[in-house]
KEKE-3310 file (N, C-alpha, C; in steps of 0.2 Angstrom, whole numbers, plus 5000, padded with zeros to 4 digits):
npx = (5004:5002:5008:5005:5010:5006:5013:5015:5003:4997:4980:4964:4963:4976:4990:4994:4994:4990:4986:4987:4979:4978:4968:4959:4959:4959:4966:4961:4973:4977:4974:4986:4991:5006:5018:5029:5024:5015:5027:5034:5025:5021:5034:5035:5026:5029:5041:5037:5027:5039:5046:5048:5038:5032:5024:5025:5030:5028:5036:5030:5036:5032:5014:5010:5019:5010:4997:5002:5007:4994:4986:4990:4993:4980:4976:4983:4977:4962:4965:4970:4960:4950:4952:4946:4941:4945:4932:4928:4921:4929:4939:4939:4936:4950:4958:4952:4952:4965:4970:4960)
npy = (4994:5009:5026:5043:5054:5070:5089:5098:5108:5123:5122:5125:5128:5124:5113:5102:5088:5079:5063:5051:5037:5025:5017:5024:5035:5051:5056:5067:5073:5073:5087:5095:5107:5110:5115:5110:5097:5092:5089:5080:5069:5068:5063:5049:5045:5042:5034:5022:5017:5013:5005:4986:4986:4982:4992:5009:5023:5039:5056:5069:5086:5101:5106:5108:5096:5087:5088:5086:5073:5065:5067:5061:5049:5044:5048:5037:5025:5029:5024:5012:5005:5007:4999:4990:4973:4959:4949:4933:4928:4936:4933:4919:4921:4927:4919:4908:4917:4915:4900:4896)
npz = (5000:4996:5004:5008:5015:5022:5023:5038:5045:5047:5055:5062:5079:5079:5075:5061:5052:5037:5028:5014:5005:4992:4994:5005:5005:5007:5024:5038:5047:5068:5077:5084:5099:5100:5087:5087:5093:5082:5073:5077:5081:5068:5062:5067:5062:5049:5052:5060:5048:5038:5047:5045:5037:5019:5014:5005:5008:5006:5011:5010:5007:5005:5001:4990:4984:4991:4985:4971:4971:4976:4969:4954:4958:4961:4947:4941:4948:4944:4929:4929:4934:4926:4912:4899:4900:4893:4883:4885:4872:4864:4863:4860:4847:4842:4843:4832:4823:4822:4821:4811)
capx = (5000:5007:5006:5008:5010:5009:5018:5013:4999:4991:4973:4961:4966:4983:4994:4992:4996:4987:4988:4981:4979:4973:4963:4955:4957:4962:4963:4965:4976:4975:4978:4990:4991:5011:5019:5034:5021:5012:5032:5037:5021:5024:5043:5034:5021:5035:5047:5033:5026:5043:5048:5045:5034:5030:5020:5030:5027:5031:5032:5028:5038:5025:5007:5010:5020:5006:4992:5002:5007:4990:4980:4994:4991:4973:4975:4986:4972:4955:4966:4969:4952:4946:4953:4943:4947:4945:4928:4929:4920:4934:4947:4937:4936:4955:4961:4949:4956:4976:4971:4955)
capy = (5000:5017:5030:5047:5061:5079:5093:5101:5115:5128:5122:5127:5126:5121:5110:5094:5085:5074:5056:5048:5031:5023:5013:5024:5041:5057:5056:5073:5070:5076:5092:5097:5111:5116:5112:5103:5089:5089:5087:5075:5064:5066:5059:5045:5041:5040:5031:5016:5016:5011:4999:4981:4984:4984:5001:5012:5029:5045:5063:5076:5095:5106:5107:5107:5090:5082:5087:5083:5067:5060:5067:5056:5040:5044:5046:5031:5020:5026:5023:5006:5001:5010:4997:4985:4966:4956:4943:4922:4927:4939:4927:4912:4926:4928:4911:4906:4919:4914:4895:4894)
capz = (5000:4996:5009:5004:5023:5019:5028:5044:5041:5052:5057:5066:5087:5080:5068:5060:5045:5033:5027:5010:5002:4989:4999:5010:5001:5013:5030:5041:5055:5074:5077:5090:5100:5097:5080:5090:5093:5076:5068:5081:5077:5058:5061:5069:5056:5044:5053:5060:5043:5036:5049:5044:5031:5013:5013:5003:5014:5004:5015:5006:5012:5002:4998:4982:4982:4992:4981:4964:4971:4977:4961:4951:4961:4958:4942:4939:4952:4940:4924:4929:4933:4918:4907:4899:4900:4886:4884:4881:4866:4862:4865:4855:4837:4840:4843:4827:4814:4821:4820:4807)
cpx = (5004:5003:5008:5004:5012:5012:5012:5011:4997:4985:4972:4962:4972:4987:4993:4994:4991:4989:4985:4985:4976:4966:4956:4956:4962:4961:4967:4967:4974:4979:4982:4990:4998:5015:5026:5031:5019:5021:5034:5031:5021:5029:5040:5031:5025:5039:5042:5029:5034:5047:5045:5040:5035:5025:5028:5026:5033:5029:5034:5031:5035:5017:5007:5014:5015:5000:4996:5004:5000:4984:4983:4992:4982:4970:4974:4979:4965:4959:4966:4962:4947:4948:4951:4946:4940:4940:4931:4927:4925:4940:4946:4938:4943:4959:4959:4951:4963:4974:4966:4952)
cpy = (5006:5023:5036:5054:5069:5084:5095:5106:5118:5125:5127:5126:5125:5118:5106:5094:5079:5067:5054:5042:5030:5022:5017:5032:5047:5056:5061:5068:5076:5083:5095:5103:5114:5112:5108:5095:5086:5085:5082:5067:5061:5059:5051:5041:5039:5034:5021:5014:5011:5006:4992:4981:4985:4989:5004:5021:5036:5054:5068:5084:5099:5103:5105:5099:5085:5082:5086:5073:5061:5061:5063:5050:5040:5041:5039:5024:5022:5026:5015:5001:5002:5006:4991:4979:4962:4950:4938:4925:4930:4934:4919:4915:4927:4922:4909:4909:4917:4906:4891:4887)
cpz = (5000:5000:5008:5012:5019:5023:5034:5041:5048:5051:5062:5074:5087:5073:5067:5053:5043:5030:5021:5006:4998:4992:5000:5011:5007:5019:5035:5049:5060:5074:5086:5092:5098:5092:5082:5088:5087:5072:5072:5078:5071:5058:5064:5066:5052:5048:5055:5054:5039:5039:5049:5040:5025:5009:5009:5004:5010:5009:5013:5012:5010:5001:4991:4981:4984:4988:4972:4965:4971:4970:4955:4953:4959:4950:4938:4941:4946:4932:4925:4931:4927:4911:4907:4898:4896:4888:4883:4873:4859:4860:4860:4845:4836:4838:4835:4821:4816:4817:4816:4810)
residu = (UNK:UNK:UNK:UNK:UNK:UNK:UNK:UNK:UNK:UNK:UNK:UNK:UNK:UNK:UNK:UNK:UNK:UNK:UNK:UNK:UNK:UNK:UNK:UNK:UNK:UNK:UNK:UNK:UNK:UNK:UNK:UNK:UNK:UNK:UNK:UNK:UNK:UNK:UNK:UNK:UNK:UNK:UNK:UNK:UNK:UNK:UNK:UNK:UNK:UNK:UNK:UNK:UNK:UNK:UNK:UNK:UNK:UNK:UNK:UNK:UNK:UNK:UNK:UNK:UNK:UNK:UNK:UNK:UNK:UNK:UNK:UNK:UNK:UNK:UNK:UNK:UNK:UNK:UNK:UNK:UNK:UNK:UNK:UNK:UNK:UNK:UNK:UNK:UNK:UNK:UNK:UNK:UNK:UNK:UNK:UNK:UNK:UNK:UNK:UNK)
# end
């Protein structure tokens, strides 16, 4: 699964950082009160993300790399569902013109 962390933003109350996957699309993270904790937490997502697994965990230092990064992966994910897969009856018309 690919994991794609966005930087530490100003919200509302405080700071916090974002998350997104294919999976399971955008998920806002918790916002902390002083931006110490949101970048401390960050460094932790990142780092227990990439220990022992096969997540491939990208973290994004702009806004602008997290939003061109995850509208790509997007892309890439409804292009590949978007391609249609080939019928039996397809598959019996081809066979039958190679092998008459």
């Amino acid at each position: 699964m690919q994991i794609v962390l966005g930087p530490v933003l100003t919200r509302k109350g405080g700071y916090a950082f974002d998350c997104w996957t294919p999976e399971e699309g955008l998920s806002c993270g918790y916002t902390y009160c002083r931006i110490e904790d949101a970048h401390y937490a960050r460094k932790v997502e990142i780092r227990s993300r990439n220990k022992g697994s096969s997540d491939q965990t990208v973290a994004c230092s702009t806004v602008d790399d997290f939003v061109r990064l995850t509208v790509d992966l997007r892309g890439r994910q409804q292009r590949a569902w978007a391609t249609p897969l080939r019928n039996a009856e397809e598959d019996r018309g081809t066979i039958g013109a190679v092998y008459g």
